[in-house]
Structure formats: C-alpha cells, structure tokens
C-alpha positions in Angstrom: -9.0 -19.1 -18.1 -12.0 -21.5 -18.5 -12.9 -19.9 -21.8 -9.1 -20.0 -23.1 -9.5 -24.1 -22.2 -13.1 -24.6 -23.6 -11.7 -22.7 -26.9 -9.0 -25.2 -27.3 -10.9 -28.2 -26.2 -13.2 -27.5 -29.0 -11.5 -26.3 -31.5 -8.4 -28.0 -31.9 -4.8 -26.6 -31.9 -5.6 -25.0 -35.6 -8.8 -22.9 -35.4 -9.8 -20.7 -38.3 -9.7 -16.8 -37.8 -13.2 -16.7 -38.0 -14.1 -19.4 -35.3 -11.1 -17.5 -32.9 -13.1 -14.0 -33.9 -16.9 -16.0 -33.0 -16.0 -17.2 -30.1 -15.2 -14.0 -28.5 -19.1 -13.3 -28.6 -20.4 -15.7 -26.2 -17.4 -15.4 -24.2 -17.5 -11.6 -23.8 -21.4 -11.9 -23.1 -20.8 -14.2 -20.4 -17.9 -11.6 -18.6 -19.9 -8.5 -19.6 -22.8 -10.6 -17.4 -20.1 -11.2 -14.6 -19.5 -7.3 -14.6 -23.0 -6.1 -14.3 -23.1 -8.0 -11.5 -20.3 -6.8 -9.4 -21.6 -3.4 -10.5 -24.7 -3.5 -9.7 -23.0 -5.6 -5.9 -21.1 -2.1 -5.6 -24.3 0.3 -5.9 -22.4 1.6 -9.5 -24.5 2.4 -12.8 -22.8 2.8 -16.0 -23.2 5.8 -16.4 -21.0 6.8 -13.2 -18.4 5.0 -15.2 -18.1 7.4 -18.2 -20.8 5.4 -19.9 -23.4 7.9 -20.2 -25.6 9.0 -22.5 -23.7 12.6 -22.4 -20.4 11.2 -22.7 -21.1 9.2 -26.5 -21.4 11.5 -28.8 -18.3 13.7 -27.7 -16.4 9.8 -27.8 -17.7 9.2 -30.9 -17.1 12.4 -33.1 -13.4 11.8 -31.1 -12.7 8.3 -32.7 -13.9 9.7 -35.8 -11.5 12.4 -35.6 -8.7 9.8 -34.7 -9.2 7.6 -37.6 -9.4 10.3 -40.2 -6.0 11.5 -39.4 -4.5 7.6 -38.5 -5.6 7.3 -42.0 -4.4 10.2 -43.4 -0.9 9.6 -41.8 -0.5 6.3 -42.6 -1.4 7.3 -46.3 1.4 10.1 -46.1 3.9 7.7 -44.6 2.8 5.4 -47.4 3.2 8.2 -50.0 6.3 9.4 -48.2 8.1 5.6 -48.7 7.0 4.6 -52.4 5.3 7.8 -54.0 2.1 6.5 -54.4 -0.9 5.2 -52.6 -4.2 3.4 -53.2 -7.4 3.0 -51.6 -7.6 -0.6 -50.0 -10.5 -0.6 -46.9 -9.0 -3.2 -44.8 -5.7 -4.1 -47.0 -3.5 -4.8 -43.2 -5.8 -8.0 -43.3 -7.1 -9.0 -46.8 -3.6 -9.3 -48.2 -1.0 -11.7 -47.4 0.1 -12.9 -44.8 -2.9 -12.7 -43.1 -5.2 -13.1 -46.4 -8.9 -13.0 -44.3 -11.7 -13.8 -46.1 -14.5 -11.2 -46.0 -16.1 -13.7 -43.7 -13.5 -13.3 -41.1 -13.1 -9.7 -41.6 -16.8 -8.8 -40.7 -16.4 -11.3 -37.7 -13.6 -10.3 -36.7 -14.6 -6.2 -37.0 -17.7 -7.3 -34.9 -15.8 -9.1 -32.1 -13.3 -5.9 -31.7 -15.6 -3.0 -31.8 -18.6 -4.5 -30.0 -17.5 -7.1 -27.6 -13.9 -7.2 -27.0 -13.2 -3.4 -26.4 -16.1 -2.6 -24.6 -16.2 -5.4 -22.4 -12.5 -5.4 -21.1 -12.8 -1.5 -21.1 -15.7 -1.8 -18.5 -14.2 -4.7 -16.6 -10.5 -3.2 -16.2 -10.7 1.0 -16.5 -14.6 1.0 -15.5 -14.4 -1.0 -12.1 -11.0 -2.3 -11.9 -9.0 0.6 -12.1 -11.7 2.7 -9.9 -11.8 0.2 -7.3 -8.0 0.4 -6.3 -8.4 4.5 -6.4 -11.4 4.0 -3.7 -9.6 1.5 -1.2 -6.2 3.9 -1.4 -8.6 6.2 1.0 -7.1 9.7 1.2 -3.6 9.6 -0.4 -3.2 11.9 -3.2 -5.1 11.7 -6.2 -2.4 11.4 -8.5 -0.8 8.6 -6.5 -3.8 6.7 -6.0 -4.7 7.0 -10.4 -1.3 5.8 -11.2 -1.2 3.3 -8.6 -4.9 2.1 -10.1 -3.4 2.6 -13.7 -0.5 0.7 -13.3 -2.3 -2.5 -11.6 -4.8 -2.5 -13.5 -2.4 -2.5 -17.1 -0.9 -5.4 -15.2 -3.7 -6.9 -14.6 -4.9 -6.6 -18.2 -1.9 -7.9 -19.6 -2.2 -11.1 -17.0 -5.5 -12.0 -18.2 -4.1 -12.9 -21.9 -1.3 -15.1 -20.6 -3.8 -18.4 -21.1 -4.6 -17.3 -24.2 -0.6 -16.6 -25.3 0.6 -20.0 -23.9 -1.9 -22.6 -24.3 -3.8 -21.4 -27.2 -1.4 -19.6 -29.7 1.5 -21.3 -28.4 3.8 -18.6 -28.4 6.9 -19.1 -26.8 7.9 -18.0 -23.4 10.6 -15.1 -24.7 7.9 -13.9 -27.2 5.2 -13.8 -25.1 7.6 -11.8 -22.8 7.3 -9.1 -25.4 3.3 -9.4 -26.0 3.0 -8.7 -22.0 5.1 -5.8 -22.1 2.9 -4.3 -25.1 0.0 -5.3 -23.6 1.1 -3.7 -19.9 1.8 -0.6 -21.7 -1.6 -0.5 -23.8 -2.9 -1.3 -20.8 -0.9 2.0 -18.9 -1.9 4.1 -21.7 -5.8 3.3 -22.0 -5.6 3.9 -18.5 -4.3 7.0 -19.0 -6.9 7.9 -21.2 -9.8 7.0 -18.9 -8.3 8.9 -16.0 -8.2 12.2 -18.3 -11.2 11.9 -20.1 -13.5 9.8 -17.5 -15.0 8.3 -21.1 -15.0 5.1 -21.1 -16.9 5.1 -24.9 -13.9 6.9 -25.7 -11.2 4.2 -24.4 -13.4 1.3 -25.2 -14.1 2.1 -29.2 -10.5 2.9 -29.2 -9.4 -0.9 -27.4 -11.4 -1.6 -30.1 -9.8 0.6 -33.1 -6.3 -0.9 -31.6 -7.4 -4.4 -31.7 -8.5 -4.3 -35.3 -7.5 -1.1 -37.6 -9.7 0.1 -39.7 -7.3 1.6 -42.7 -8.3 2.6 -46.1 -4.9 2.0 -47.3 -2.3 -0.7 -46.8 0.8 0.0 -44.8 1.9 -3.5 -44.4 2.4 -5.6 -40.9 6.1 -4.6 -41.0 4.9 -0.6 -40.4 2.0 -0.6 -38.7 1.5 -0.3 -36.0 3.7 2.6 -35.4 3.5 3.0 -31.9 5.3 6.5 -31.8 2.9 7.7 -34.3 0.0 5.8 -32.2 1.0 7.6 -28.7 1.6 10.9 -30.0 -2.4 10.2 -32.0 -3.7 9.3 -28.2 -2.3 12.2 -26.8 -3.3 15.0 -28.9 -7.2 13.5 -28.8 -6.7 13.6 -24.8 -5.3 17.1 -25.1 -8.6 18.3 -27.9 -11.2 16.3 -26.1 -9.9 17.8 -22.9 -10.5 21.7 -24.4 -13.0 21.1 -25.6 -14.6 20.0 -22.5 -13.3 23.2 -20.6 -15.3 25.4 -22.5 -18.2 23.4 -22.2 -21.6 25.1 -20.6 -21.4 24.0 -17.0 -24.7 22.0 -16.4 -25.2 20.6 -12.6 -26.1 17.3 -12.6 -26.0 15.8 -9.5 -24.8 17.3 -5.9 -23.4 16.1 -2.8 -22.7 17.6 0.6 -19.4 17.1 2.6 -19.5 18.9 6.0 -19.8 22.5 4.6 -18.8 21.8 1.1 -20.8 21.5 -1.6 -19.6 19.7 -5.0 -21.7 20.1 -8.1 -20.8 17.5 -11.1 -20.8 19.0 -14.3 -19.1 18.2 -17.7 -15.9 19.1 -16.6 -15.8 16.8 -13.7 -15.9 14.2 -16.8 -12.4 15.5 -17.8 -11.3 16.0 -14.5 -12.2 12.9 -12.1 -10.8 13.5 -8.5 -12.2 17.6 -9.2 -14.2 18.2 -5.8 -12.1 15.6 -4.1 -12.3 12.8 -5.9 -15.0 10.6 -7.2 -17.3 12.3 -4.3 -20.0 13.6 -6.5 -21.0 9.9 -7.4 -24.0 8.5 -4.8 -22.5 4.8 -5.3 -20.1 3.6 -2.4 -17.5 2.8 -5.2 -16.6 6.2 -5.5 -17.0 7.6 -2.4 -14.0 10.0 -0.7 -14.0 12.5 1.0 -13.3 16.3 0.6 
C-alpha cells in the first residue's frame, strides 16, 4: 500500500512504462528485506523453502523446457491461423499497442524475472502459504495445502487491489475480473509449489507469466491462452515430478519422532507432507508431527 501511494505521489497519474518497471526494484528490495526477516523470526532458511542450491538447476532446465515448447506452440498456432510466421524476440511488446522502447523492455524484463517473481514467490508460496499448513496442526495434508493454497491466492490477488484502483485506475467491474485472474494464478502457482516444493521453479515462472518471453508475435488479442498455459503448467508438474522419482535417493537431513525415523531426500522435494508433513525441516515453521 505505502509503495502503491509513494508511486503515484511521485510520479503522477501518467508514468512511463519504464518508471512503472524501475520502481518495482527498490520496492521489491525493501519487501524481500521484510521477508528475510520474518524468516529468519521463524527459525526458516531458504533453502527449507525450495530455494536450495539442489533444487535450481532441475527449475531451471524446467523453465527452459517450458519456454521452448510456449514458443513452439504459439508459433504453430500462429502458423495454424495465417500460414506463416516470423521471428520477432519480444514482438507481444515492441509492436503496437504497447510499442516499448528497448529501454522499457530491458527494464521491464529485469523487474519480472529478478524482483517481482521471486520476491512475491518467496513472500506468498515460500512463507505464506507454509504458514497456514503449520497452524492447521494435524488435519489432513491435502486439506491443510488447499486450505494454504486457496488463502494464500487470495491473498495474492488482495495485495494488487491498491495498485488496480488508485494507480491504473481501472474500474471497479474490470478490476473484478483482474482479481479473479489473479486468485486463480495465484491457485495455480500454488499448486505448483505444493507438487514440486521449488520455489525457483514457481518464481521464474511468476516471472515468465508476468512478462513472456516470445520469439514470435501472437498479438494481445491471443495470448495469453490460458487453456494452452494450464495444460503447459501441468505437464512440467507431471515431467519434473518423474523425473524426481527416479532420482538417486540422497539423505540429507533426519529427524526422530517417537520411534520413527524420516530421512529427506529428493523426493521429499516433490512430495512435501511425505514423512508426515514438513517434519524433516529443523525450523518450527514446519514442524508436525508423524
């Protein structure tokens, strides 16, 4: 809120895309700062988040997977409508009606992939929606992720209201709609993070979502496609999934619960509440029982 009033006080009603895309730098510093803090309040790291040093590579040669076919299937729908296609890095934006300057298309890359998505991926699915999942105590597993998943998508899609209303101006029945997009991006990165426990993975593809990075030009009017977008999410949940169950089984770290003992390995990554839940972490954020 303070930054969404600070931007307009500022700025003016009319800022420039690359002042909108700048500002987003000190501001995500300053609640990336804030989240550190509560983290390091609750006992977490980062890497008990999904942000290890095990879980990047796997998130990146993912998103790099997911772009190559986005782009491949935006170039067939393309193909599919006129019977041609060109090569046109960034087109969505450089031609009309947004027409951005190369300025405001390296600022506005920036912002997305390194601030933005990463920051609100580590605020909302890193602590936000583990938080709810801890205080729900000992109810089912499933109930207590869609529980956290659902709040937390709210929650997400709150946080831009400010920004909808007093910034962009957008009127009250179209910023209706933008919440109910944002609740259900919000639903379905959640998703994501509760199957893959990545949060590289969710976070460089918040960022992906915020800011496509096409070769070709499919025009605002057809992109996005969210059918085409979901069913992309999906089957990069489903791969990165497999190929985490036949991943060599290295213990990490152990804990023992009465006569139980729960060994975290890769697979716990995939599959969060395995040994009952987030038990396997030492920090009091994730601590359940068996």
């Amino acid at each position: 809120m303070f930054s969404t009033l600070s931007f307009g006080w500022l700025f003016g009603a009319d800022p420039s895309t690359v002042t909108k895309a700048l500002w987003n730098l000190p501001s995500r510093v300053v609640q990336f700062g804030l989240a550190l803090l509560v983290l390091r309040f609750e006992d977490v790291r980062l890497r008990d988040l999904g942000l290890g040093r095990r879980q990047l590579v796997p998130a990146l040669v993912a998103v790099a997977g997911f772009l190559f076919v986005v782009n491949a299937v935006v170039a067939g729908l393309i193909f599919f409508d006129t019977g041609q296609v060109s090569i046109e890095p960034f087109g969505l934006y450089l031609s009309a009606p947004l027409d951005y300057s190369t300025t405001a298309l390296v600022a506005s890359g920036l912002a997305q992939y390194v601030f933005v998505g990463p920051v609100e991926e580590i605020a909302f699915r890193g602590y936000l929606q583990n938080k709810p999942t801890d205080l729900l105590g000992h109810r089912p597993a499933r109930v207590r992720t869609a529980v956290a998943v659902v709040t937390t998508a709210v929650g997400f899609a709150a946080l831009h209201v400010p920004t909808l209303l007093l910034v962009d101006e957008v009127p009250i029945g179209q910023a209706a709609g933008t919440l109910a997009l944002l609740t259900l991006s919000g639903i379905i990165f959640g998703t994501i993070y509760a199957l893959t426990h990545n949060l590289f993975l969710v976070a460089f593809l918040h960022g992906i979502g915020n800011f496509w990075p096409l070769v070709v030009d499919p025009g605002l009017g057809a992109w996005p496609n969210w059918g085409v977008i979901i069913a992309l999410y999906g089957l990069v949940v489903v791969l990165y999934r497999r190929w985490a169950s036949v991943t060599v089984r290295t213990p990490e770290r152990a804990t023992m619960k009465g006569n139980k003992r729960c060994i975290a390995t890769p697979i716990d990554l995939v599959h969060p509440y395995h040994c009952g839940g987030f038990v396997w972490y030492r920090r009091r954020l994730f601590e359940h029982s068996l």
